[in-house]
C-alpha positions in Angstrom: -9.1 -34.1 81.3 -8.3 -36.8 78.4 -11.2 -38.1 77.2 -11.6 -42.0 76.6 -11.0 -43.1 73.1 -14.3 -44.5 71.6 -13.5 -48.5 71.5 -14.7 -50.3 68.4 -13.8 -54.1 67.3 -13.1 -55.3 64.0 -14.7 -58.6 63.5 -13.1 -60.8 60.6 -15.4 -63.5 59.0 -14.0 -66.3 57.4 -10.6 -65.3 56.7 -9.7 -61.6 55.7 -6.1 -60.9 54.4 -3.8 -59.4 56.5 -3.6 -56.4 54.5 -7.0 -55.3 54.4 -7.1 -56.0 58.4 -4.2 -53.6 59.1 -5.9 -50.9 56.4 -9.3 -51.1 58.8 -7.7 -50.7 61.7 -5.4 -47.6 60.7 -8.3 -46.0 58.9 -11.0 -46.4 62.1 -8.3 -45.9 64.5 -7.7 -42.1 62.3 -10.7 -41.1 61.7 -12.4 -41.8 65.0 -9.7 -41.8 67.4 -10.4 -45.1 68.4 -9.1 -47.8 70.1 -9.6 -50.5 67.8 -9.4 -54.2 69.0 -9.5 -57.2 66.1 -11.3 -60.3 66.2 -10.2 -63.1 63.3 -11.8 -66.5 62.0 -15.6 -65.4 63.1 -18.0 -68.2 61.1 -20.4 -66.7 58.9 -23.4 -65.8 60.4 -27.0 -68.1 60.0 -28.5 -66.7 57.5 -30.8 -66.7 54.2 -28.8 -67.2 51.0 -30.0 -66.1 47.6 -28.3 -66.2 43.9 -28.5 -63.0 42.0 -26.6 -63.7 38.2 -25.2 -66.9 39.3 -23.5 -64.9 42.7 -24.2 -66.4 46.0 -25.7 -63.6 48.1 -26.0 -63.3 52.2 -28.2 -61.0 54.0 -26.3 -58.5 55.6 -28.3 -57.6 58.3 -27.2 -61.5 59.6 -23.8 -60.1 60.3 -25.2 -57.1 62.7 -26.1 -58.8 66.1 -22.9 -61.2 66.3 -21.0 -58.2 65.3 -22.8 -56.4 68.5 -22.1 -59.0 70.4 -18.2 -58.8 69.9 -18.5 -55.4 70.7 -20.3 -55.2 73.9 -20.8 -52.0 74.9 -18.4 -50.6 72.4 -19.0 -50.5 68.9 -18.2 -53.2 66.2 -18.1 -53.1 62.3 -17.5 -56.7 60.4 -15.5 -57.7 57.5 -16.9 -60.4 54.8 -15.5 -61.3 51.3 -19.2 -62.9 51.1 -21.5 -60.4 48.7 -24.1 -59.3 50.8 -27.7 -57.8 50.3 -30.5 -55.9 52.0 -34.5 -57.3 51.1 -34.9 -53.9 48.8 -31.4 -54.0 46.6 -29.7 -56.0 44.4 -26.4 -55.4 46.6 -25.1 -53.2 49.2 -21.4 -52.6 49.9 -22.6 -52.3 54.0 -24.9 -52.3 56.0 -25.2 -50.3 59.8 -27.5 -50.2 62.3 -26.7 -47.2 65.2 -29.5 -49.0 67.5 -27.0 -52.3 67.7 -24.0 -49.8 67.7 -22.7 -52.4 64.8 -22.3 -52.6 61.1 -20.7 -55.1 57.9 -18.5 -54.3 55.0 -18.3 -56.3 52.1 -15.2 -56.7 50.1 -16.7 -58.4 47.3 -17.5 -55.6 44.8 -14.8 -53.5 45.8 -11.9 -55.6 43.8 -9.9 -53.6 41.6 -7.3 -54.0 39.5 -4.1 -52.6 41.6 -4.1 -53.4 45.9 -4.0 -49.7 46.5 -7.0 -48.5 44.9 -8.8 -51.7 46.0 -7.7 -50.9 49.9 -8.8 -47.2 49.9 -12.7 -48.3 48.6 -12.7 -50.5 51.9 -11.4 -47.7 53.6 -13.8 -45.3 52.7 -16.6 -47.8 53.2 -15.7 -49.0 56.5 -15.9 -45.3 57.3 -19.4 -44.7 55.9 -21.0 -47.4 57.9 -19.1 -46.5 60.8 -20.6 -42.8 60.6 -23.9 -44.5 60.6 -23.3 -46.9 63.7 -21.2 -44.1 65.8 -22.9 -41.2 65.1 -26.2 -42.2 63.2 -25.3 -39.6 60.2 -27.6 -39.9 57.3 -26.3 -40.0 53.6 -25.0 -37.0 52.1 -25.8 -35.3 49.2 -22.1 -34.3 48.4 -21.0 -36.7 46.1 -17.4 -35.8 47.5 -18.2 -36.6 51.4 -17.4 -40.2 52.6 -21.2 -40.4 53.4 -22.5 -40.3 49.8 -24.1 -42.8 49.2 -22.5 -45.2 46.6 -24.8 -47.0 43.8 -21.5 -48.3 42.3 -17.4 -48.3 43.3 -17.4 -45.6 40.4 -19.3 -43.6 43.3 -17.0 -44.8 46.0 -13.9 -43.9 44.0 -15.0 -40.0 43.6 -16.0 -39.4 47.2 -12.9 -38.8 49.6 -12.5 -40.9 53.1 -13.7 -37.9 55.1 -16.8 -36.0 56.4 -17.7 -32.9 54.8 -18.2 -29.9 56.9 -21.9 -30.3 57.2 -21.3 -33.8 58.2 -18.6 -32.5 60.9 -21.7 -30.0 62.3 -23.6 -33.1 62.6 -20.9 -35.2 64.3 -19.9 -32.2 66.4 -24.1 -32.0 67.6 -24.1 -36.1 68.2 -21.0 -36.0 70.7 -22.4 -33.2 72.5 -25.6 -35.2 73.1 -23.8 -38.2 73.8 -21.4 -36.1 76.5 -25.1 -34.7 78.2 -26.4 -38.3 78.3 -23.2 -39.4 79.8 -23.7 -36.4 82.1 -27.3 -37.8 82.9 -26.4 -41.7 83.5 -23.3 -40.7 85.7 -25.7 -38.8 88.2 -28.3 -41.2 88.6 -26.0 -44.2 89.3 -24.3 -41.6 91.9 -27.4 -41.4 93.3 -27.8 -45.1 93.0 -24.5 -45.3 94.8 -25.3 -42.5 97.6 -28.7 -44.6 97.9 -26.7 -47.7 98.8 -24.5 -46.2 101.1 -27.2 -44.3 103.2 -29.1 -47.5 103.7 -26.0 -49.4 105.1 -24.8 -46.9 107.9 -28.4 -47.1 109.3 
């Protein structure tokens, strides 16, 4: 039996160019097999706003419900051109949260020089977080593995945009659990059903 491609949405604050839309999609629809559904012109989130060296900064964990709630009961990552920033850091590149199945990449440290280079640090970001919210991976110590984690884009240029093989154990472990759970809720609404059913005929 085919099983069901995971469904994610790709929620666009403010407006995101083309480009970087269509590199999101390919790269989550790749790497996760995903059916990937976009969502443009989203208004930034309420949030609290701080300046850090003259640089406007947004929280980022503002972005995670409102991405949830695009998703549903899929899974949802958000693009911003905004700088964003966690309580603890100066600046975070994303943020992901595998309890709201949702997640926010930043574009706004990730400029480079030449569109190709600058499109392959989204990519590879958009994949980190999405490890996080899909599969609730932790950071990896291989500076080479997509889930390093990245104190600069210097770090995000040397890591590649794939798992390494530890990180393909883990993600291997968290779709088995996710199949027995599956397994688990399909028999008790079953029952639910059977429940139903045996309480009409009498």
């Amino acid at each position: 039996m085919k099983k069901e491609k995971i469904k994610v949405v790709l929620c666009c604050f403010e407006k995101i160019p083309s480009d970087v839309i269509k590199e999101a999609k390919s790269i989550i629809e790749k790497k996760f097999n995903a059916e990937v559904k976009v969502v443009k012109g989203l208004f930034l989130p309420p949030t609290r706003v701080r300046k850090v060296e003259g640089v406007q900064q947004l929280l980022a964990d503002s972005f995670l419900a409102p991405v949830a709630a695009q998703a549903g009961e899929g899974y949802g990552i958000g693009i911003t051109v905004q700088d964003i920033y966690t309580p603890d850091t100066n600046f975070v590149f994303g943020l992901a949260s595998p309890l709201l199945r949702s997640a926010i990449v930043s574009t706004y440290r990730l400029k480079a020089k030449g569109s190709v280079l600058f499109l392959r640090r989204i990519a590879k970001e958009i994949v980190h977080e999405l490890g996080h919210a899909i599969y609730d991976l932790p950071h990896c110590k291989n500076p080479k593995c997509v889930m390093h984690f990245s104190n600069s884009v210097e770090d995000t240029d040397k890591k590649l945009n794939s798992f390494c093989s530890e990180c393909l154990e883990k993600i291997k472990r968290a779709k088995k659990e996710k199949e027995e759970l599956e397994k688990v809720k399909n028999f008790f609404e079953e029952v639910k059903r059977w429940e139903k059913r045996k309480y009409k005929t009498k």
